[in-house]
N, C-alpha and C positions, 0 to 999 in steps of 0.2 A: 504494500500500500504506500502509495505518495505520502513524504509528510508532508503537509499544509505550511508554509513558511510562518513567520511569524506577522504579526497583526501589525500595520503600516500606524509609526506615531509619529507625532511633530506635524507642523506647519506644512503643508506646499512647500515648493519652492516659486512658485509665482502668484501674484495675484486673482490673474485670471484665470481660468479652470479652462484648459486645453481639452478640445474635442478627442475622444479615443481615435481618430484618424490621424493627428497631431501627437500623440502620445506614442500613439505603434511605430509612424513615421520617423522620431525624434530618437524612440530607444532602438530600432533595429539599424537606426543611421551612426548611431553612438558606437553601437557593439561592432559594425561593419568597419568603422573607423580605428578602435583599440583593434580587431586583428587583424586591418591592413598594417597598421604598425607595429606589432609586435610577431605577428603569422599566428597560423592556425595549426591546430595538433588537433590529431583525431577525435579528444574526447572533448575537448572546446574547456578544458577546466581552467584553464589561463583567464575565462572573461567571468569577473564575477556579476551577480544581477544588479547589488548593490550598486557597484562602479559604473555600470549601465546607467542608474538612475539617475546620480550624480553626472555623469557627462551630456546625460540628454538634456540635464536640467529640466526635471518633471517632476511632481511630486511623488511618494513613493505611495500615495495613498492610490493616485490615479494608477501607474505603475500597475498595483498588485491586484485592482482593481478588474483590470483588463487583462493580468495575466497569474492569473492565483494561484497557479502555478509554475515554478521555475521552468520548469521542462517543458512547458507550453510557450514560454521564451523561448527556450534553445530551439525547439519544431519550429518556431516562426523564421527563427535566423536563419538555420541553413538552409532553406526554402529562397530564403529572401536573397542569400549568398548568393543560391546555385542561379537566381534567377537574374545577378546582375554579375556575372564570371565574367571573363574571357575578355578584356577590357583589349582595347585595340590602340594602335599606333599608328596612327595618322602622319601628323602632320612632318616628325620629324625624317619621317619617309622620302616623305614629298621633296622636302628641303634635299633630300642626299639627291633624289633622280634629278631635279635641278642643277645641281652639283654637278654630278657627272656628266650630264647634257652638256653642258658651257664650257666642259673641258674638253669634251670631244662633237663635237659639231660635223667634223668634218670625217666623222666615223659614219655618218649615216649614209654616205656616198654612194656605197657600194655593199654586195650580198654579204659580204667577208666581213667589213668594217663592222658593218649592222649585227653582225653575229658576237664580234668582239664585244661592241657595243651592251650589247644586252644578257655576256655574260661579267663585264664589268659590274652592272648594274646589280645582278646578282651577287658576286663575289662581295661587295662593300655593302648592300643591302641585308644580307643574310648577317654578319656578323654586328651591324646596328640593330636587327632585328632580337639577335639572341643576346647580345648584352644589355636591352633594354627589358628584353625578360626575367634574365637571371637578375637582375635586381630589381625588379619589379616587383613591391608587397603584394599586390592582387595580383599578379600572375601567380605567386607563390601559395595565396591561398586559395584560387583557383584548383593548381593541382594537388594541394594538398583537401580538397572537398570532396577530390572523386573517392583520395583513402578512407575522409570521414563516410561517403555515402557505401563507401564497401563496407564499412564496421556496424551499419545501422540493423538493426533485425527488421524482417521480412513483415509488411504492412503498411499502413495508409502514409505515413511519413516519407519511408523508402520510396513505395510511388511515386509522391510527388517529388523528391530531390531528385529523383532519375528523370521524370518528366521534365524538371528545371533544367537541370544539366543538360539536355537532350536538345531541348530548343536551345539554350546556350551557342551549345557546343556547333546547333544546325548554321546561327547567327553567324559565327565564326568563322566556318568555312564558306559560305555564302560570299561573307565578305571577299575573304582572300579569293575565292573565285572570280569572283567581277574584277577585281584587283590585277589577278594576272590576264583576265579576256583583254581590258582594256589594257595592259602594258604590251601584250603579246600583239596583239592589233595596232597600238600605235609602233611599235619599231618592227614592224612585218612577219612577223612570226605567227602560224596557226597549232592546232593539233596536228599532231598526227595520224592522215585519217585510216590508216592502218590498225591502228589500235580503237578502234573507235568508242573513242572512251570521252571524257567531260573535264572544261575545268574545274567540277565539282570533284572529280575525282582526283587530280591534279591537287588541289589546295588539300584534298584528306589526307595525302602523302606529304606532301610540305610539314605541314601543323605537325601529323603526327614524330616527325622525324626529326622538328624543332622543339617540340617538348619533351621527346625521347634524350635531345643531347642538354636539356639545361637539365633535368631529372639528374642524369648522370654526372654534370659539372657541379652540382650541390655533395656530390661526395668523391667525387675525383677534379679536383679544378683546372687538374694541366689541359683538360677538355677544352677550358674557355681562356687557354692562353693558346694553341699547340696553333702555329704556324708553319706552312712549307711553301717554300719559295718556287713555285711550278707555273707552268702554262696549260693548262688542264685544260679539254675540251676545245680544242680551238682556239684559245685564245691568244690576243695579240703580241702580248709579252710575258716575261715572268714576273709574277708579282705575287707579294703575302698572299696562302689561301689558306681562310682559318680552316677548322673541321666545319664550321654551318655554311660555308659560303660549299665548300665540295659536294657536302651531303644534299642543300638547296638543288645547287646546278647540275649534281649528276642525274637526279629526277627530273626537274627541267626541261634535261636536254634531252631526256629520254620521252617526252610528252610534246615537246615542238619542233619543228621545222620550218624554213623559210618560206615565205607563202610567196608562191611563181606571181601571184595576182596583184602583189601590193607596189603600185606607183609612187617613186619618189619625185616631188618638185619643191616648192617654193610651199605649197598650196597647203603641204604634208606637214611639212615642218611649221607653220603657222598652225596646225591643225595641232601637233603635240603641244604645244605652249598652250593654247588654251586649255585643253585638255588638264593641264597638272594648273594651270590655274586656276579651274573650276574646281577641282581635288583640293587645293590648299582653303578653295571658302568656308567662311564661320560653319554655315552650317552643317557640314559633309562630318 
């Protein structure tokens, strides 16, 4: 049997009596924030309810009022966790394809260049990508929820944390799909229609294979230092390739090829600039 916590004393903390939408909002934003900053362990024992109430700034009366029991807490949270995971990296993205565009302009020329091109873009993109992972708090508790939702027992909670994570995780690859349709269509590249396969399936392999190597640099770290000075795949010179930038590209290049149908002019190259500048706006 649940114990009953104990009976909520003292004042508020506010004057005005916060709606239980406000209250739920306020504690599951509080608890989301202590273990973006400290991370998540399986059994969530790090977040106490108390410290909840005090960071939400809510009273403890409302608090227990709406949740009488602690463990109807913890059911809300990781529901609420799983339902806002998988947090994405935009903009600093953008800023590197930019980057690399302006240094190579005159890579778009020709079928070769454009190949260099766009596994440049991979090579530096993949390894801004995983170092912005591997320190990332909520990417951290991201993957540490799918361990929380493996330890859960079987029933109406497990449901929906699997439910959450599921659409998450659909959110997730969705994105990086459209991601790479539109990078692979602006520097000329399609599927391979040999394989007739999606860049939905293409992003399933990426994801999985960039969370597979920060998983592993969290307890072997020469992961996310290990550098080799090669021209892999075609590429134009030799230069650093971390492990994400190899593991990225060799999937990749295993999924695209040069599309015989894509014209280069003036017309093209104004066409990718708006392209990553529509990508870079507020609202994306």
């Amino acid at each position: 049997m649940r114990e009953r916590p104990p009976a909520p004393t003292g004042l508020g903390r506010r004057n005005r009596r916060l709606s239980d939408q406000e209250t739920r909002d306020r504690m599951l934003r509080a608890a989301i924030d202590m273990i973006n900053r400290t991370g998540l362990t399986v059994s969530l024992d790090q977040i106490r309810f108390e410290d909840v109430i005090r960071d939400a700034d809510v009273s403890r009366s409302t608090a227990y009022r709406h949740w009488p029991y602690k463990d109807l807490f913890f059911s809300d949270l990781v529901k609420e966790l799983a339902r806002s995971a998988s947090p994405a990296i935009i903009s600093d993205e953008i800023s590197l394809i930019k980057q690399v565009l302006s240094e190579h302009l005159d890579w778009l020329e020709t079928p070769q260049l454009r190949h260099s091109l766009i596994l440049e873009l991979i090579r530096r993109l993949a390894l801004l990508d995983f170092q912005s992972i591997l320190a990332s708090p909520e990417w951290r508790t991201y993957l540490a929820l799918h361990a929380t939702f493996s330890g859960l027992s079987k029933g109406e909670l497990r449901d929906h944390v699997q439910a959450a994570l599921a659409h998450a995780e659909a959110g997730h690859v969705a994105l990086v799909a459209r991601a790479w349709h539109q990078i692979a269509g602006l520097f000329g590249f399609r599927l391979r229609p040999e394989l007739a396969t999606s860049f939905e399936t293409l992003a399933t392999l990426l994801s999985a294979t960039m969370r597979g190597l920060v998983i592993t640099a969290l307890s072997t770290p020469e992961v996310a230092t290990h550098l080799t000075v090669a021209s892999p795949f075609g590429a134009a010179g030799k230069d650093p390739w971390s492990l994400p930038a190899i593991g990225m590209a060799s999937i990749a290049m295993a999924f695209l090829e040069p599309d015989p149908t894509a014209e280069w002019d003036d017309q093209r190259l104004a066409e990718i600039h708006r392209t990553l500048d529509a990508w870079a706006a507020p609202d994306r």
